[in-house]
C-alpha positions in Angstrom: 20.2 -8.8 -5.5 16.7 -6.9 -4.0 13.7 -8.8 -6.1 12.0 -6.3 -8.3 9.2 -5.3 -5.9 12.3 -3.5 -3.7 14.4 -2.1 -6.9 11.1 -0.8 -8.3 9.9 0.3 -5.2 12.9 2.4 -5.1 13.1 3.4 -8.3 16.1 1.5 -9.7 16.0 -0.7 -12.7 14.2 -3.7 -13.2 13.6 -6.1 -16.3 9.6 -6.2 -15.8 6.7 -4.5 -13.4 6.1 -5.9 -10.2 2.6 -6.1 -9.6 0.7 -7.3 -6.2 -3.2 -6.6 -5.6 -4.3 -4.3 -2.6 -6.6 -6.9 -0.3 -5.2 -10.1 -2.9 -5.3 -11.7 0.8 -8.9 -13.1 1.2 -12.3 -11.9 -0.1 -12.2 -13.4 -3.6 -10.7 -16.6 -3.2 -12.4 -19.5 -2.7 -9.7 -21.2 -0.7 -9.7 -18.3 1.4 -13.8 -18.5 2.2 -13.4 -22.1 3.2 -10.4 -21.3 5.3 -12.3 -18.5 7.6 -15.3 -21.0 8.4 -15.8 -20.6 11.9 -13.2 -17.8 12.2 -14.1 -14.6 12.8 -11.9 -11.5 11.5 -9.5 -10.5 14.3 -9.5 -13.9 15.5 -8.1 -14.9 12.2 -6.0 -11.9 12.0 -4.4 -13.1 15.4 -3.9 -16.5 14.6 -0.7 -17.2 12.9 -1.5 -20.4 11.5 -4.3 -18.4 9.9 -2.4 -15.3 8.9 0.3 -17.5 7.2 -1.9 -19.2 4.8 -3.7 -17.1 3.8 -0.9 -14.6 3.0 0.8 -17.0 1.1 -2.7 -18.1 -1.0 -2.9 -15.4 -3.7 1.2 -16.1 -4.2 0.6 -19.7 -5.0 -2.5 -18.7 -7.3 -1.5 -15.3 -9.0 2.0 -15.6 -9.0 2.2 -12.1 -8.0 5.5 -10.5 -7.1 5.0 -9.6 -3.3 2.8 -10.9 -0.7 0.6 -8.5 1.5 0.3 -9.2 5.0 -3.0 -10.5 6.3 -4.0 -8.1 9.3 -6.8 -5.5 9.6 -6.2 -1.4 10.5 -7.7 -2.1 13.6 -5.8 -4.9 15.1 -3.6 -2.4 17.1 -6.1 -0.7 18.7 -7.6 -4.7 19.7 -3.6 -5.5 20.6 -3.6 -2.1 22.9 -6.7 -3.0 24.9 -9.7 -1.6 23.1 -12.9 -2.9 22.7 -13.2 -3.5 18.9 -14.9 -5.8 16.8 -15.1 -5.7 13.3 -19.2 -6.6 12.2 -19.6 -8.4 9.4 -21.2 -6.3 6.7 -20.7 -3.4 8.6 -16.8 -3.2 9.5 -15.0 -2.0 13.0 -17.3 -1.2 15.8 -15.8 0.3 19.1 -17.8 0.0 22.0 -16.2 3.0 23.8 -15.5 6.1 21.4 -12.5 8.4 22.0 -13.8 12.1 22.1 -12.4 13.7 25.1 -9.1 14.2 26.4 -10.2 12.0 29.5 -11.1 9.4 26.7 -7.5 9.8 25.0 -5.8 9.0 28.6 -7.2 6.1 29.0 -5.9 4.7 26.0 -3.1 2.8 26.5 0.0 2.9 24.4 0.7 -0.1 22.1 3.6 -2.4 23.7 5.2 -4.1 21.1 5.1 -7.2 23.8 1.3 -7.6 22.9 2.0 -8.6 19.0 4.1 -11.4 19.2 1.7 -13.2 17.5 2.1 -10.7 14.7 6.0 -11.3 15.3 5.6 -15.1 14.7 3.3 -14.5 11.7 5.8 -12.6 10.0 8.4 -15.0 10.9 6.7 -17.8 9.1 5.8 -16.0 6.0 8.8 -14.9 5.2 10.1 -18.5 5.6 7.7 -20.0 3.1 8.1 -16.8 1.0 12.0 -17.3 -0.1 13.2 -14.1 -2.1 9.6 -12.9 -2.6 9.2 -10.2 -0.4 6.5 -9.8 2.0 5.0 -6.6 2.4 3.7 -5.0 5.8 0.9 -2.8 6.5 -0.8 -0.6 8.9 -4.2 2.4 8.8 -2.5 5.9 8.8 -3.8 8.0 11.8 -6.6 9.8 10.4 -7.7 7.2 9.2 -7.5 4.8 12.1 -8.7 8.0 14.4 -12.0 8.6 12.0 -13.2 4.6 13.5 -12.0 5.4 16.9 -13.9 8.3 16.9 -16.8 7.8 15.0 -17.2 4.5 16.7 -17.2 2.8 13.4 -17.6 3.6 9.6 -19.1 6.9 9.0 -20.4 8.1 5.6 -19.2 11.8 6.4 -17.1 11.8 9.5 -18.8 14.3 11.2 -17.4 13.8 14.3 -14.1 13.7 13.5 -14.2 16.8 11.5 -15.9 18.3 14.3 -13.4 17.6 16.5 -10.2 18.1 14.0 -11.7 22.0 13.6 -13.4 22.6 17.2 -10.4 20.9 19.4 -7.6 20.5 17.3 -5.2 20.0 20.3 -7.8 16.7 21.2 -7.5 15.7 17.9 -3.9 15.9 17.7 -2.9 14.4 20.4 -5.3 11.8 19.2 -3.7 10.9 15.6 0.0 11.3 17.7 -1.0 8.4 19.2 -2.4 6.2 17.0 0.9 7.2 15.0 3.0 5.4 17.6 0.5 2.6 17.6 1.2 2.2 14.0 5.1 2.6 14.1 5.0 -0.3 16.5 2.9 -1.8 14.6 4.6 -1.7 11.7 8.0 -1.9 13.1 7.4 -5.4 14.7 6.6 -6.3 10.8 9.8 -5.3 9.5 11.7 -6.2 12.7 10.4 -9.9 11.4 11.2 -9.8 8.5 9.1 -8.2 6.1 10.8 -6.0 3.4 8.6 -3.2 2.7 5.2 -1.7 4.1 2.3 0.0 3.2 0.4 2.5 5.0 -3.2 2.7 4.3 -5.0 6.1 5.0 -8.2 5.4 3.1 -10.4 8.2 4.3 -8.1 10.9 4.1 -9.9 11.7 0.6 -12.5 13.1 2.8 -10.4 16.0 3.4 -9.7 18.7 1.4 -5.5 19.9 1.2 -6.3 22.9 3.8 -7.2 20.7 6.3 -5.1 17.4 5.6 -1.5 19.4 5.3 -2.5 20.9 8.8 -4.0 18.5 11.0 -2.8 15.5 9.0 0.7 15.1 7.1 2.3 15.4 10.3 1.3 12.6 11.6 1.6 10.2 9.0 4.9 11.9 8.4 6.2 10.7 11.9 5.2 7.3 11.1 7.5 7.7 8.1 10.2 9.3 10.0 10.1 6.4 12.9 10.4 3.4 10.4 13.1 5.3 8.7 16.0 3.2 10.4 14.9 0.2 8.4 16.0 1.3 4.8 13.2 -0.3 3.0 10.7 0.8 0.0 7.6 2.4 1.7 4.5 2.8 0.2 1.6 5.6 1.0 -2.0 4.9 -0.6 -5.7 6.5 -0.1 -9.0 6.6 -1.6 -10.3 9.2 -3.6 -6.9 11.2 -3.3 -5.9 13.1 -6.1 -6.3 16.4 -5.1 -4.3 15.1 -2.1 -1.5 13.3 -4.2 1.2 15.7 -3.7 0.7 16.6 0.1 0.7 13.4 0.6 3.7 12.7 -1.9 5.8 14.8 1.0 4.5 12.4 4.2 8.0 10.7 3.5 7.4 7.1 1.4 9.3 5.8 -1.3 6.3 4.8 -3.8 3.0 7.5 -3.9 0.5 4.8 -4.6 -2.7 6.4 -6.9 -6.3 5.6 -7.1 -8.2 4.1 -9.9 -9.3 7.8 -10.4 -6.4 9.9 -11.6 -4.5 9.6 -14.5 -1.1 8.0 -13.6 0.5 11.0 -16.1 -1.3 13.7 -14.0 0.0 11.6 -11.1 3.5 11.4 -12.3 3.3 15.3 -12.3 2.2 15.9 -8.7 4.6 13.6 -6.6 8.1 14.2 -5.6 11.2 13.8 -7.9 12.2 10.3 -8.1 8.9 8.9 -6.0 7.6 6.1 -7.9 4.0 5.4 -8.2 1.4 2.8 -7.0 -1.5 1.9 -9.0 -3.7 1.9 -10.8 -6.2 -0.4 -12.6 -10.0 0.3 -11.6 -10.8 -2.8 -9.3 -14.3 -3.2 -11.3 -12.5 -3.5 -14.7 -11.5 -7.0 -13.5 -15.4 -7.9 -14.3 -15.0 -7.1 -17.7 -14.1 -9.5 -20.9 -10.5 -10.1 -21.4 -10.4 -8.3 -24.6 -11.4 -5.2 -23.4 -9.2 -5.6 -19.9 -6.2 -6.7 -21.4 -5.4 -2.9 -23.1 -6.4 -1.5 -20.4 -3.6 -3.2 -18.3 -1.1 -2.7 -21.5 -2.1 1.1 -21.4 -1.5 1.3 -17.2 2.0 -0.4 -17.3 3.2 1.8 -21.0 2.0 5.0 -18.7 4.4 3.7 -15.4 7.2 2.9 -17.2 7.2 6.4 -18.8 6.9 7.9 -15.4 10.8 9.3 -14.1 10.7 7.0 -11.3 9.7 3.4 -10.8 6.3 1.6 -10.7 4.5 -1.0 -9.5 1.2 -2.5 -11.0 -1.9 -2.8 -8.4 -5.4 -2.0 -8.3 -6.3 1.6 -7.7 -7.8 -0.2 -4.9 -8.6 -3.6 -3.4 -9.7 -6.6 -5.4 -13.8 -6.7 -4.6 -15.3 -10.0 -3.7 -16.7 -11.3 -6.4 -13.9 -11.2 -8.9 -13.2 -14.3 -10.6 -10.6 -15.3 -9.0 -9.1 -16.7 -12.1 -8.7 -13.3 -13.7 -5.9 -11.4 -11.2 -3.4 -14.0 -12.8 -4.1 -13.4 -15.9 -3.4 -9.5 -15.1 -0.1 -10.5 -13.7 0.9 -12.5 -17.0 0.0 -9.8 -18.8 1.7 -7.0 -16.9 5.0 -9.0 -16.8 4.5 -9.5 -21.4 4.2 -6.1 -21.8 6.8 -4.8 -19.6 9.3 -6.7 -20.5 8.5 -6.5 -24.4 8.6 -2.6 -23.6 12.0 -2.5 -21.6 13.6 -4.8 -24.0 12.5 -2.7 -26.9 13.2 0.8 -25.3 16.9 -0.4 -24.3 17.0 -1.9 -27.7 16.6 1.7 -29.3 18.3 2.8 -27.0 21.3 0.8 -28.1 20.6 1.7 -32.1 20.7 5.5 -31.2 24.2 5.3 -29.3 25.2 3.2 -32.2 24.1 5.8 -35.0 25.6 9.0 -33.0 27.7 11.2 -34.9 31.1 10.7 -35.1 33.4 14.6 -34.6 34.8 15.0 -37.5 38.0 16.5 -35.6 37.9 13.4 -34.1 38.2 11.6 -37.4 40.5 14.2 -38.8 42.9 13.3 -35.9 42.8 9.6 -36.9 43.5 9.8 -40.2 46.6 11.7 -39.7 
């Protein structure tokens, strides 16, 4: 039988809520610190004795239901031959920006030759992992296109903007080809062994629907449509999205996942029929006393589970450094409590009303006789 992740993932029945944590891999664990001494970020991300642990670390700690693949958004691009390095307190830097078409040609495709380390990774994880599932990952093209052509983080993304309204044919064929970078990127993933994946387009909240449904859901709707052959749950998530939630509901994944922002009722009404939802605990409220997080967490998991499709517990974004890491166990305890209290207690009403229906009286007429 799928593990619960995949059935919920796909909206089927399950006995609890699966719940992982967006960036549970690093940051806020101590082992996890210790481990990238000396390391620096893509080295680690391309260093499969690195990648393995610390994927599996937050599984041994939280006990959570899947395992999120250690990588960065950018490791592509570093696999295909760009200059990228990702600054510490700063994030990815590219040394050579991509805003002309003379710029686009010389980047090179991504061959999926150039991750085998990512291929071994995989391979590893998913032997230490047994049946939980291991989930893979990858930047969306706008949002992978915003570093490459900003040059690195950008408050406003002026530039890209600029270029999605003044050249849209540049910045199409742009976000086409980081879309195939990302395919491969993920395909090597699931060709490995991974069971479902995610893919991150965290600054498409920068855009308003106009723009995003024109110059945007395309792309990240051909990633969709490429990884389609493997037949597993796919998940879709960005940053301050809501007004975005139900263009990007159509880009083609299984599970709409839904920031910290937006109710997950309002989001239950703006994605397709029978997409389940991500989401959606605020990542700060894992600062705050237990007593005051724990309904919190109770109200998030009641609110999925009365959602039509299926739903899986996270953060309406990633887990922030300095959380305790004691703390995003004690969420997972409590979102498998209450679910399965609540299942057990809906299918046992359930079972009292078909018990208490009423009987056809022509029906009983007919035995009698």
């Amino acid at each position: 039988m799928a593990s619960t992740l995949v059935r919920a993932a796909l909206s089927q029945p399950v006995d609890h809520t699966p719940v992982w944590f967006m960036r549970q891999a690093g940051r806020s664990l101590p082992e996890y610190r210790e481990l990238r001494k000396g390391n620096a970020m893509l080295e680690a991300c391309r260093t499969p004795d690195l990648v393995t642990e610390i994927t599996l670390q937050p599984v041994r700690r939280h006990g959570v239901d899947a395992a999120i693949f250690f990588s960065d958004i950018v490791v592509p691009l570093q696999a295909a031959g760009v200059d990228v390095v990702i600054e510490p307190g700063v994030g990815p830097v590219i040394s050579t920006p991509v805003r002309t078409r003379a710029d686009l040609d010389r980047l090179p495709e991504l061959d999926a030759e150039a991750l085998s380390d990512i291929a071994e990774s995989v391979t590893r994880i998913v032997a230490e992992l047994g049946d939980t599932p291991l989930i893979g990952f990858a930047g969306a093209p706008f949002t992978v296109a915003s570093y490459l052509i900003e040059g690195g983080p950008s408050r406003n993304h002026e530039k890209t903007k600029a270029m999605m309204l003044g050249d849209p044919e540049l910045f199409s064929a742009i976000l086409a080809k980081l879309g195939r970078m990302s395919a491969t990127f993920i395909d090597v993933q699931l060709s490995a062994g991974a069971r479902a994946f995610q893919l991150f387009d965290s600054w498409a909240g920068y855009l308003g629907p106009q723009d995003y449904r024109a110059a945007v859901l395309p792309h990240s709707q051909e990633v969709f449509a490429a990884l389609s052959r493997h037949d597993v749950p796919s998940f879709h998530f960005g940053v301050q999205t809501g007004e975005l939630l139900a263009p990007m509901s159509e880009a083609g994944s299984t599970v709409m996942g839904v920031d910290f922002r937006v109710d997950l009722a309002a989001a239950s009404a703006r994605v397709q029929p029978g997409q389940a939802l991500q989401g959606n605990l605020d990542p700060a409220m894992l600062f705050a006393p237990w007593e005051v997080l724990r309904p919190r967490v109770e109200q998030i998991v009641r609110a999925g589970l009365d959602h039509p499709g299926g739903h899986v517990f996270n953060l309406g974004h990633g887990v922030l450094p300095a959380t305790d890491p004691a703390v995003p166990g004690l969420v997972v305890e409590e979102v498998h409590r209450v679910s399965r209290e609540v299942l057990a207690e809906r299918r046992g009403a359930s079972g009292a009303a078909d018990s208490m229906d009423p009987v056809d009286p022509a029906a009983e007429a007919g035995d009698r006789r």
